[in-house]
C-alpha positions as CSV (number, residue, x, y, z in Angstrom):
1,X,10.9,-17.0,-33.0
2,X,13.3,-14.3,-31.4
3,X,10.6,-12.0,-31.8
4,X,7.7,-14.0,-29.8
5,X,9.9,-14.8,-26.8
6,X,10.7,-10.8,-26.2
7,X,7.0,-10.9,-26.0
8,X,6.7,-13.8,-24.2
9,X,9.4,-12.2,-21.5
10,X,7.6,-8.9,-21.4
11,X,4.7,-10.0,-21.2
12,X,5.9,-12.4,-17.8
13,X,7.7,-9.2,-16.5
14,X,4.5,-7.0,-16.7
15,X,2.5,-10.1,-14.9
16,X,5.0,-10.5,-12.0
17,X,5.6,-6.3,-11.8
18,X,1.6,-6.0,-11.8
19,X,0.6,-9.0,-9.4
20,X,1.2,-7.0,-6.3
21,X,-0.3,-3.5,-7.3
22,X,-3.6,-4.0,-6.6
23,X,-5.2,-2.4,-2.8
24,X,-4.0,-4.5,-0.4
25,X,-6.3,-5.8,2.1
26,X,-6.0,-4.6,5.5
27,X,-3.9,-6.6,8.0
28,X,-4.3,-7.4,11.7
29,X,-3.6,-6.9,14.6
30,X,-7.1,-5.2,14.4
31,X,-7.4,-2.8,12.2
32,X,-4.3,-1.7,11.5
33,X,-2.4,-1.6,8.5
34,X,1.4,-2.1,7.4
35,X,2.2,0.5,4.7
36,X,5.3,2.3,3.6
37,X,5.5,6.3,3.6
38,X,4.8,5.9,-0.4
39,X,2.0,3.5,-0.1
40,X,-1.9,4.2,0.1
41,X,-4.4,2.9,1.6
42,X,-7.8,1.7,0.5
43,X,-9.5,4.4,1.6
44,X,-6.3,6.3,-0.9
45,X,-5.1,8.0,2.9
46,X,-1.1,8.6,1.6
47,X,1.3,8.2,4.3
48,X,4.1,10.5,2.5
49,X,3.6,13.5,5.3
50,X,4.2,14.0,8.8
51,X,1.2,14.2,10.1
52,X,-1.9,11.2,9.9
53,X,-4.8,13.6,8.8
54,X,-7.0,10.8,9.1
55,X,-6.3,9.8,12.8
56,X,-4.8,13.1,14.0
57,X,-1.3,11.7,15.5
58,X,2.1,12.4,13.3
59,X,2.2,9.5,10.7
60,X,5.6,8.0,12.6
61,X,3.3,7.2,15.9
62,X,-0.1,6.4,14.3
63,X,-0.8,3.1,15.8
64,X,-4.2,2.9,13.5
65,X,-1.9,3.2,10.0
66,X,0.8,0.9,11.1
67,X,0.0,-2.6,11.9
68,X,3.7,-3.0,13.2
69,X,2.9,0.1,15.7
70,X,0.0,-1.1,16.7
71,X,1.6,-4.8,17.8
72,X,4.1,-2.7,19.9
73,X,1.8,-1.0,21.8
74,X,-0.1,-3.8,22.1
75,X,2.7,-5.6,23.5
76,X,3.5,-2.8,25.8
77,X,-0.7,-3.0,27.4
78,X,-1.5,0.5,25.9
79,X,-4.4,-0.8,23.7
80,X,-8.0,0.5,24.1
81,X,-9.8,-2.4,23.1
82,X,-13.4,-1.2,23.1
83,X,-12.0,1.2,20.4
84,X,-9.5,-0.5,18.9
85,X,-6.5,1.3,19.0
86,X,-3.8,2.6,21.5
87,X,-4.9,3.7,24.5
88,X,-2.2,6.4,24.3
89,X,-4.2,7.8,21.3
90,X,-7.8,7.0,21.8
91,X,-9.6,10.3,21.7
92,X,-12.8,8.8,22.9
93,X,-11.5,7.5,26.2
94,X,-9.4,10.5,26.7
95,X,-10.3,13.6,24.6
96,X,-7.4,15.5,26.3
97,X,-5.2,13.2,24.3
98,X,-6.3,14.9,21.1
99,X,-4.7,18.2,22.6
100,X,-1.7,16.9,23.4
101,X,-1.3,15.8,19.8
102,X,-2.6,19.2,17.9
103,X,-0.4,21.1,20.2
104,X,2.7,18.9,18.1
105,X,1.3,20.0,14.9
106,X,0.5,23.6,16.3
107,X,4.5,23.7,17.2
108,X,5.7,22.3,13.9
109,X,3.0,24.0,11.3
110,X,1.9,27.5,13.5
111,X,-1.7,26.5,13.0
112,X,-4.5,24.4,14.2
113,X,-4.3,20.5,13.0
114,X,-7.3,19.7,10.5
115,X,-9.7,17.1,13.0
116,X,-9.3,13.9,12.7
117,X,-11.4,11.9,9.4
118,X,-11.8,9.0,11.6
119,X,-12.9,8.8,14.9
């Protein structure tokens, strides 16, 4: 009896530790996504490092990555809604800003930011 409830309770453990390991889905606003700096993403993007490979801002500021980010600027009017994302970083609308935002890494790293995955 001992010995089938410790398998009982490990078994209930392993359930309630696995339940919430699966990809998560993404979350509005938009397209944005809340994740920690551990966490990936579906597309297995990892947020560990400083800079947001896939969307070519540092990870702190991407507005794409973080669904918490992206509500603030939304809050704040800087939100490019015919590309969904902040204004601030939309590319596409102003290709200057992607300059701006090497010129960070270019500072931190000494060499040219790899281009953005996702336009």
């Amino acid at each position: 009896m001992k010995n089938g409830f410790c398998s009982l309770a490990v078994l209930s453990l392993a359930a309630i530790l696995f339940a919430g390991c699966g990809p998560a889905a993404k979350v509005s606003p938009d397209k944005a996504k809340a994740t920690t700096v551990s966490e990936k993403d579906e597309a297995g993007h990892s947020h560990e490092g400083w800079w947001c490979s896939e969307h070519g801002v540092p990870e702190e500021e991407c507005g794409l990555c973080n669904s918490k980010l992206a509500a603030a600027f939304q809050k704040k009017g800087d939100w490019c809604k015919e590309h969904d994302r902040p204004d601030s970083q939309c590319f596409k609308c102003h290709p200057e800003l992607e300059a701006k935002f090497a010129a960070q890494y270019e500072a931190k790293y000494g060499k040219k930011p790899p281009k953005p995955t996702e336009g």
